[in-house]
N, C-alpha and C positions, 0 to 999 in steps of 0.2 A: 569447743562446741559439745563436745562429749558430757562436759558438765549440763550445761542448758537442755541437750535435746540425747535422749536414750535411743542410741542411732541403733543398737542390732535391734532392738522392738520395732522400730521405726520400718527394718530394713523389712519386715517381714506383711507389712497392711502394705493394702492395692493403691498406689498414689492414681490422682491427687487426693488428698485430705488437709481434714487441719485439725491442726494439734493444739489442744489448748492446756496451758499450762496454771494448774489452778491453783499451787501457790502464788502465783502473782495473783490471780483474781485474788487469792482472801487476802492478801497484803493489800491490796487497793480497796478492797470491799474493809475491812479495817481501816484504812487509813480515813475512808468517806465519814464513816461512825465517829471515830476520835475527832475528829472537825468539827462537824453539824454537832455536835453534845457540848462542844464550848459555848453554844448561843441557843437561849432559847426560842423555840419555836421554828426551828429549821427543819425541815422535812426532803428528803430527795427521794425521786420518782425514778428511778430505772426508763430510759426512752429506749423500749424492745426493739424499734425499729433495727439499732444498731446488731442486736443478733439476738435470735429466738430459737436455738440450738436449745432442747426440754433438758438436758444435764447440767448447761451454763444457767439457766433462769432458777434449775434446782437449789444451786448455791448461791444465789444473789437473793431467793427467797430468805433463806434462813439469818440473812443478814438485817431484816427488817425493812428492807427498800420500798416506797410503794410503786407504782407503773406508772410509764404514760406511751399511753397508744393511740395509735392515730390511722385503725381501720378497725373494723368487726373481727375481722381473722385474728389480729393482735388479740385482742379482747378473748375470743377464745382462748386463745392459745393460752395466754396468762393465767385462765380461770383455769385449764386443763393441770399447769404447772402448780396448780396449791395457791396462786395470791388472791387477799382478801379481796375483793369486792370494793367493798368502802375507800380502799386504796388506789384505785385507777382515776386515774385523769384518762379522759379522751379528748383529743385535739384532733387538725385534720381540716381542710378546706372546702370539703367535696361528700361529706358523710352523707350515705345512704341512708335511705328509711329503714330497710332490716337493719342497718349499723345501729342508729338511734334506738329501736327497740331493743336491741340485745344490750345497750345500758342502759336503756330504763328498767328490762324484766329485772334486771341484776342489779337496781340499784346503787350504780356505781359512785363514785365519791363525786363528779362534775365533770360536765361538756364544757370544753375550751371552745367558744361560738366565733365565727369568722364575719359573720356577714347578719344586717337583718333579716334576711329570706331564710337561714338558716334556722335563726331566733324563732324566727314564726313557726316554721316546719316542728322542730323540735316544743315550741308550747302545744301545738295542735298533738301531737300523736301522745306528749303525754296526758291532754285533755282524755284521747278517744279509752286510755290506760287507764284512768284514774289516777294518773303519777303528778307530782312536781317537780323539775329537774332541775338540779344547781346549775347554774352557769357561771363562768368567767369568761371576762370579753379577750380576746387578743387583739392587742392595740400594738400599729405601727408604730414604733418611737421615733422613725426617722434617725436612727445611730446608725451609721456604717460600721464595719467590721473589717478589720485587717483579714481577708482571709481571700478562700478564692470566689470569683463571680458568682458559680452557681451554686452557693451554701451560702451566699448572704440574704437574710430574710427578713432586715428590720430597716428598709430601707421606707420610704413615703408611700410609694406606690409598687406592689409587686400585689402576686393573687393571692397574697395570705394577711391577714389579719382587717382590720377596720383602723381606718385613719384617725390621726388627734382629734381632730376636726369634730368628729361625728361623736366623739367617745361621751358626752354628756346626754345626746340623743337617743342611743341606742340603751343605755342605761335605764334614761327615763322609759323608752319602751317596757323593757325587760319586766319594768316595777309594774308598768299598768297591766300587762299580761298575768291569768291565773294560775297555769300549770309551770312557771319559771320561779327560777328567786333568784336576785344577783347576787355573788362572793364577793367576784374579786378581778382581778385585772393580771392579764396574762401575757408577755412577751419572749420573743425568743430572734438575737440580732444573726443569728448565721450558726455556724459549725469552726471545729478547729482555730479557735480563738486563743492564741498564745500570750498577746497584748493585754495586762491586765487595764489598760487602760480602756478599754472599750468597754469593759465589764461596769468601770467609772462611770465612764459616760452613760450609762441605763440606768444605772440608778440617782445618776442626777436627774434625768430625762423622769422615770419614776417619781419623784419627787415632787417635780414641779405638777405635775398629772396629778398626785394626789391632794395637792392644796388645791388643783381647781372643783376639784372632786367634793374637800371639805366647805370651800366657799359655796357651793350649790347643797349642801345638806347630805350629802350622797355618804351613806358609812361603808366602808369596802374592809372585806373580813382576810382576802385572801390576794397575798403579793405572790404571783410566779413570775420570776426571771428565766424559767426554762432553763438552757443547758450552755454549749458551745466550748466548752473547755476543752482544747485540744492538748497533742501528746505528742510528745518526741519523736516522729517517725527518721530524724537524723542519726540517732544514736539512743536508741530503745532499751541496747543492753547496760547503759550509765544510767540511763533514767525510766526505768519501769512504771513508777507511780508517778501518774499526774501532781502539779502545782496547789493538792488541795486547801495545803494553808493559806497560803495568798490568796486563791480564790474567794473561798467563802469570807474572809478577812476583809478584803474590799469590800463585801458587801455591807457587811458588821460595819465597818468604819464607816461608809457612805449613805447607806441607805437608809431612810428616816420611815421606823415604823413604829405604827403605835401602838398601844398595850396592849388591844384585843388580835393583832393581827398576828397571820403566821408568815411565813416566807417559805417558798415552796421551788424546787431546784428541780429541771428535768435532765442530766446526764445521760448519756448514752456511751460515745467515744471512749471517755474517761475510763467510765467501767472496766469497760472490755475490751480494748481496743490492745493495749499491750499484752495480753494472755493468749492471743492468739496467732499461731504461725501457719499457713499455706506451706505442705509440706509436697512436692515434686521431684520425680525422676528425672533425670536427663535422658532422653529419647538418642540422639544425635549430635555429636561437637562438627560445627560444618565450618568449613575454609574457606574464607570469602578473597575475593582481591586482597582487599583493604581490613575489612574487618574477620572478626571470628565470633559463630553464634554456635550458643548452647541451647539446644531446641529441647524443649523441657516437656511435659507430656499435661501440663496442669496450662488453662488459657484464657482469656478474658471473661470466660463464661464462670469461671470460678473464683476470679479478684477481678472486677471489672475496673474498681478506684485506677490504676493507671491509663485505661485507657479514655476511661469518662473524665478525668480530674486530671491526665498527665501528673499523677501523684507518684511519689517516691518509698518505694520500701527498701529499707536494707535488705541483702537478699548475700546470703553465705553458705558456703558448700557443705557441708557438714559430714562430709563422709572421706573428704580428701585434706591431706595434711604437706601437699604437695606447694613451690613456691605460686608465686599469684601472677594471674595472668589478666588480658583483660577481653573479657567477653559483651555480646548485647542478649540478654536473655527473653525469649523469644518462644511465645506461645506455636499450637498446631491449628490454631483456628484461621479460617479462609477469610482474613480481614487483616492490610497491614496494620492496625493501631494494635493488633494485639502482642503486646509488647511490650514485660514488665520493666527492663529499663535496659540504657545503653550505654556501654563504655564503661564497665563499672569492674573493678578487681576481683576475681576469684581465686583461690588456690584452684590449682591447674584441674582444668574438669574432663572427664571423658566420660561413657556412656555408663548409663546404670548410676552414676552417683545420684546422689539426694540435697537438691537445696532446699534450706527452707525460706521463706519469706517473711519475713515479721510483721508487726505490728498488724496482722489483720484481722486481729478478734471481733471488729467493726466495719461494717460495713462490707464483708468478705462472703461469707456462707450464705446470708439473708440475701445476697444479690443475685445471688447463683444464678445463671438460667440453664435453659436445654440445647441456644443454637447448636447446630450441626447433630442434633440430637444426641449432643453429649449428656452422658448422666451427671445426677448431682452429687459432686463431692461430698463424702460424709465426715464426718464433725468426732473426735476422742478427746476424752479427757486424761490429761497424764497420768490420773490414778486410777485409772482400769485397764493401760496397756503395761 
């Protein structure tokens, strides 16, 4: 562990934190670029939501990535961090009229649009601007997704996107409307998608959507498939970089686009999700009946994913070389689910050591909250401890 994680630097910052390690980001940030450059017209979006940490987005700029946000705050923040303008997608179910202004004054590259009420809102305020605003529609495909319940998003009926059904209607809206102009068509089936077969199934589902598209006269300039590439959170240290060959390669193989169009990828997870570790002290090793807990000083308010997703992180002692034992590791917050996982192997723990927790470059820090009026864990990059 000593190789992976600079335990006496470590020893010395106020846990909890997290540590993000940013040779894996550029090796992942690398590996996205070498992909997408085998095919033309491929483009990937960074989806901030996964972590907006201004050091992490500092190096995901310089990689050429464009955004995709899905609040005004995002949006901010991104512009604060140096990314073009022109480059933002915004998506998002629920957009505000301040949201909608702050990419029209900015001219951002196009609103992912969910709903006709939406469509409408967004013509009228860029009417009141003098603006025109790109849209793409996000259409339900009706593809399920290998994944867990509450990160499937592409299913008939859920509050996000506009049905097959309707997709030629809302279209024809779009066109008769002054302050709009249609691109493109925009989906997204879930999150943590390992199965490249599902990735399959959308862009056959894409497919068929776009012939009915062509048989009605309809020209669409702009295919996102959005994101859902998950990552190894079994065994992070063998497999650092997501699957992005296979990835973008199904798409290449299956997906039928035509010459003017571009294909547009929203990642998040993928990014960032391996570079970062949840770093904690052990508080207390307590002696139960039956079991034994290592009561760690870092707690659902700062990796919430096991207790919302019952998700799994590898989670190793890093300061002890001691044989292994088996503990249930265990937040201070006043809620039993706060609970990073149980019955799992450590070298033998006692107090003061340091676990870290892996894969939580995603979805870890951006979740953070304050319950118990605990503060928010801050965020280092390897190269400036």
């Amino acid at each position: 562990m000593t190789q992976i994680f600079p335990v006496e630097r470590l020893q010395n910052i106020r846990t909890p934190f997290y540590y993000y390690n940013t040779n894996i980001l550029r090796q992942t940030l690398d590996a996205i670029n070498t992909e997408t450059q085998k095919y033309a017209g491929y483009h990937v979006h960074y989806a901030v939501k996964a972590n907006a940490n201004p050091k992490v987005l500092s190096i995901i700029r310089e990689y050429g990535l464009g955004i995709d946000c899905v609040s005004g705050g995002e949006i901010q923040q991104v512009l604060q961090a140096g990314f073009p303008a022109d480059q933002i997608v915004f998506a998002g179910v629920g957009k505000s009229d301040w949201e909608i202004e702050l990419g029209l004054d900015n001219d951002i590259f196009c609103f992912n649009v969910e709903s006709i009420p939406e469509l409408q809102v967004i013509n009228q305020i860029a009417a009141a601007k003098g603006k025109v605003a790109t849209v793409c529609f996000r259409i339900n495909p009706d593809v399920g997704a290998h994944t867990h319940a509450n990160i499937t998003t592409g299913l008939a009926e859920n509050k996000f996107g506009i049905a097959m059904d309707d997709m030629e209607t809302v279209i024809r809206l779009a066109q008769s409307l002054p302050n709009v102009v249609y691109k493109g068509l925009h989906f997204h089936i879930g999150s943590q998608i390992l199965q490249m077969d599902d990735f399959a199934a959308l862009a056959l589902r894409v497919n068929q959507l776009q012939d009915r598209l062509e048989a009605e006269g309809i020209q669409t300039d702009i295919i996102n498939v959005g994101g859902g590439l998950g990552i190894d959170y079994a065994d992070p240290l063998a497999h650092p970089i997501p699957n992005f060959s296979e990835y973008f390669a199904t798409y290449h193989r299956l997906l039928k686009i035509r010459p003017h169009q571009t294909v547009h990828f929203e990642l998040g997870r993928a990014v960032v999700g391996q570079c970062g570790s949840l770093i904690t002290r052990v508080n207390y090793v307590k002696q139960g009946s039956v079991k034994q807990f290592a009561i760690v000083d870092a707690g659902m308010t700062d990796l919430i994913r096991p207790a919302l997703y019952d998700a799994h992180h590898k989670i190793y002692n890093i300061t002890s070389d001691q044989p292994e034992e088996i503990y249930d590791v265990v937040g201070p917050i006043c809620e039993s689910s706060d609970v990073f996982d149980k019955d799992i192997p450590l070298n033998r723990t006692q107090r003061g050591d340091l676990l870290a927790i892996l894969s939580a470059g995603a979805y870890g820090e951006i979740m953070a909250s304050r319950y118990n009026c605990r503060p928010f864990p801050l965020g280092y990059l390897s190269e400036e401890i």
